[in-house]
C-alpha positions as CSV (number, residue, x, y, z in Angstrom):
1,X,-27.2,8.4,17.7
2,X,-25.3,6.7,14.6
3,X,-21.5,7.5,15.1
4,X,-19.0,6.9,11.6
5,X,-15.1,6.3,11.4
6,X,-13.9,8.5,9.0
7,X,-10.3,9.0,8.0
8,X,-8.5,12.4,6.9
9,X,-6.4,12.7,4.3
10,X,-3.5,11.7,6.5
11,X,-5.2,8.5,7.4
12,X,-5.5,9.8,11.1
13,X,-9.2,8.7,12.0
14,X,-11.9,11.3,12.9
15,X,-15.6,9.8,14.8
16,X,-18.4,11.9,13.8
17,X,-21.6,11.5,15.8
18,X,-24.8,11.8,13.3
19,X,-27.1,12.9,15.8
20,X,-29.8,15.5,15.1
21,X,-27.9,18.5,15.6
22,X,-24.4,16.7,15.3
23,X,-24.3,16.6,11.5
24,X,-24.2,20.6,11.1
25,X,-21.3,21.0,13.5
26,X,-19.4,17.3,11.9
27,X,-19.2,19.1,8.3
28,X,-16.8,20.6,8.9
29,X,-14.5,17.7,9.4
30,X,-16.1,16.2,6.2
31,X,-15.2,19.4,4.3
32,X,-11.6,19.8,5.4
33,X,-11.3,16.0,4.9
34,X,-12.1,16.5,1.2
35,X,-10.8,20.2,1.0
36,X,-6.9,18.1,1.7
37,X,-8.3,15.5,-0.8
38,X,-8.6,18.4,-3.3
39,X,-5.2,19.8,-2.8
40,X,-3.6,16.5,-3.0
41,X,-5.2,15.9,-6.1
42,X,-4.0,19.3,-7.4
43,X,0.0,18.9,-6.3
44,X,-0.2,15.6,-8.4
45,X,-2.5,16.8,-11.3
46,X,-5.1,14.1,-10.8
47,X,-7.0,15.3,-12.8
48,X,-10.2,12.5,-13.3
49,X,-10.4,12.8,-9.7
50,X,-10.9,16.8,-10.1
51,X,-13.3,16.6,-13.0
52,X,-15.5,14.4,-10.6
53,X,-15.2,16.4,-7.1
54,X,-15.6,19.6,-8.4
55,X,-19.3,18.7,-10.0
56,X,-20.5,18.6,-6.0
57,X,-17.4,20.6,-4.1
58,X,-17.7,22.6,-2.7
59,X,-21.7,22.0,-1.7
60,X,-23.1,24.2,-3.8
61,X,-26.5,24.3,-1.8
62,X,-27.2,22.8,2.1
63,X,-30.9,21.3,0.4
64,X,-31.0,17.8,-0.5
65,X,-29.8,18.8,-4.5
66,X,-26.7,19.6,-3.3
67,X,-25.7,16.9,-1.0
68,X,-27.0,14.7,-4.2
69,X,-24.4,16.3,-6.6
70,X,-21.8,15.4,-4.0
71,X,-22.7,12.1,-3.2
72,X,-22.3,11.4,-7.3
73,X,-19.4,13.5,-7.1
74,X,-18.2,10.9,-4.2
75,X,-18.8,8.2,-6.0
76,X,-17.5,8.9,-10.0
77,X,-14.2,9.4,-8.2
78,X,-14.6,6.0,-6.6
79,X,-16.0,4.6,-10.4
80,X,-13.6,6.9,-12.7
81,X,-10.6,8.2,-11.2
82,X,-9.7,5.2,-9.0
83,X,-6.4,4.5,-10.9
84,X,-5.1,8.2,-9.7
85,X,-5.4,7.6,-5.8
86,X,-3.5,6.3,-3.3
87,X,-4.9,3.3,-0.8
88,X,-5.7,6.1,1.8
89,X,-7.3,8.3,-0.7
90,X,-9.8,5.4,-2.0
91,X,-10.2,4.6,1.8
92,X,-11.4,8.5,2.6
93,X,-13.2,8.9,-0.3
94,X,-15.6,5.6,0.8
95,X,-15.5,6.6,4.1
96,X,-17.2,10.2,3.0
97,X,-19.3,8.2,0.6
98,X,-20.8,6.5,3.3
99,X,-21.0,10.1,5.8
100,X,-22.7,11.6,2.2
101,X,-24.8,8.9,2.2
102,X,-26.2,8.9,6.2
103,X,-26.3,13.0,5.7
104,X,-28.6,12.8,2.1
105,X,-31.0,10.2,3.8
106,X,-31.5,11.8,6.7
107,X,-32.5,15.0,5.3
């Protein structure tokens, strides 16, 4: 079982275990983590960062299309909208990149 640090929006760290039935339950930690990302965003009209996130958040499908769109979604706020977050903010949003990345290959 592969295990992965990820931290919430308030830097606090949260462990997810990757195992075969862990993922479906660990979402939910990866979807309020970027559910605050979101709102943040929104109080401070980042609005780069929104035009990326919102191509892939919320998953618009569990298949493997959907947790593509996110992962690219992950990763153009990372290319494109890096000059609007905070040190924390870049932090979470690799950290998901990488969780993204684990839950698309494994599917």
């Amino acid at each position: 079982m592969d295990t992965l640090l990820v931290r919430a929006f308030d830097t606090v760290p949260i462990l997810l275990s990757l195992g075969h039935h862990g993922m479906e339950q660990n979402t939910d930690h990866l979807f309020e983590t970027l559910q605050n990302l979101v709102e943040g965003w929104c109080d401070r009209r980042c609005l780069r960062a929104l035009r990326a996130i919102l191509r892939g958040y919320p998953l618009t499908s569990p298949s493997t299309d959907g947790w593509a769109e996110l992962l690219t979604a992950l990763q153009d706020v990372r290319s494109f909208a890096g000059s609007e977050l905070t040190d924390a903010e870049e932090t979470t949003v690799d950290d998901c990149i990488r969780l993204v990345e684990t839950a698309f290959h494994r599917r």
